[in-house]
N, C-alpha and C positions, 0 to 999 in steps of 0.2 A: 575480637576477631573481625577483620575488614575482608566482606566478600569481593571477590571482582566482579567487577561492571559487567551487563550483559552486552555491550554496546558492539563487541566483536562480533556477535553473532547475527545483531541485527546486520553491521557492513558486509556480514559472508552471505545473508539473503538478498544484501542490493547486489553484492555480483555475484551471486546466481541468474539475478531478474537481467543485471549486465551483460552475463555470457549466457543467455535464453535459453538459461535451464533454472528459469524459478523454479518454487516447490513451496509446499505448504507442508504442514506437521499432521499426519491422521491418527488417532487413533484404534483402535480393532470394533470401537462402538458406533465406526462411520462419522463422528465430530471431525471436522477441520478447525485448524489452528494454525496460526504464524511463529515463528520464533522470534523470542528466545523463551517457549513455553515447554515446560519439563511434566505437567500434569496434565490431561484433559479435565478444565472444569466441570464438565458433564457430568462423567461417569467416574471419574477418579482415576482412571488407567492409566498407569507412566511407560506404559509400554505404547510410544511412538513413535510414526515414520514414517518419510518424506515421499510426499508424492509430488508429480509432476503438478504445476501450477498451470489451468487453461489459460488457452492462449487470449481469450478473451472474456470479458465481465460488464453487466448492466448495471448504470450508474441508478442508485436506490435514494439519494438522497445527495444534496449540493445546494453549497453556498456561494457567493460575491464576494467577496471581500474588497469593497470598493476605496476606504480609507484605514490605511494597515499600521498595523505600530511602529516604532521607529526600526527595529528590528529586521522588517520585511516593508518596507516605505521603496523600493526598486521595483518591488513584485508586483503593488498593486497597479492596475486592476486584476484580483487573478481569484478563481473558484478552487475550492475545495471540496473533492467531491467523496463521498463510501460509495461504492463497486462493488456487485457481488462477483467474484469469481469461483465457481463452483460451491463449494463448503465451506468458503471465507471470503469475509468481509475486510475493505484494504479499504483505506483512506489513503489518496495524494491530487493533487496537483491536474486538473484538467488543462492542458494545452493543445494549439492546434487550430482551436476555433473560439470563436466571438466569446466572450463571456454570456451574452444573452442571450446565444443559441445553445445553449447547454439542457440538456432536459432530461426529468427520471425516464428508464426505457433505452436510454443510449449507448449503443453498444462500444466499449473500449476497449485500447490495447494496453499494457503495462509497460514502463519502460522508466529508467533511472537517467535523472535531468539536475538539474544545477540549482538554487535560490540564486536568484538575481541579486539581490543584496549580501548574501553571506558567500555564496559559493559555496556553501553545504549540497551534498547529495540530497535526494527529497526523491519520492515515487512519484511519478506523472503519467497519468492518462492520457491517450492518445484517439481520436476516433476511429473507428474501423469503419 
């Protein structure tokens, strides 16, 4: 038996973040989650449900990525950054500003942007 891909779910959460009505998955135990999550790791409760995603999140941790694989070789120079937004933790794409002005503490906006090399959809931070 061949399950389907969750990959649909993740594109209905980039246009959510697209038409700016992101959301995050809650549980009843107060855990936050992203989709395409059917359980809360927490507590075990599969009784989840979307809440509104804040409008903004402080960057907790971020990289350089100065020389990229051939893959994303358009992109680079470019940071990769986790964002807390409320009850969830989101990795994407910092754009906007310098790569070396980027810093834990800084406050961003969420927003769905392009790879330079691939023209894939990708999350990208924005500064507020």
């Amino acid at each position: 038996m061949t399950e389907t891909p969750l990959n649909g779910e993740y594109d209905d959460w980039l246009d959510s973040i697209e038409g700016g009505e992101g959301y995050y998955l809650k549980c009843d135990g107060g855990h936050g989650w992203l989709p395409p999550r059917r359980v809360c790791p927490d507590c075990g409760s599969r009784d989840l449900h979307d809440e509104p995603l804040p409008d903004s999140g402080d960057i907790v941790t971020h990289t350089t990525v100065a020389v990229a694989t051939p893959q994303f070789k358009d992109d680079a120079p470019y940071v990769t950054a986790i964002a807390d937004f409320g009850p969830v933790s989101i990795t994407g794409l910092v754009r906007g500003v310098d790569p070396e002005d980027v810093s834990i503490g800084d406050v961003v906006g969420i927003e769905v942007g392009e790879r330079e090399t691939t023209g894939d959809r990708a999350v990208v931070f924005r500064p507020r």
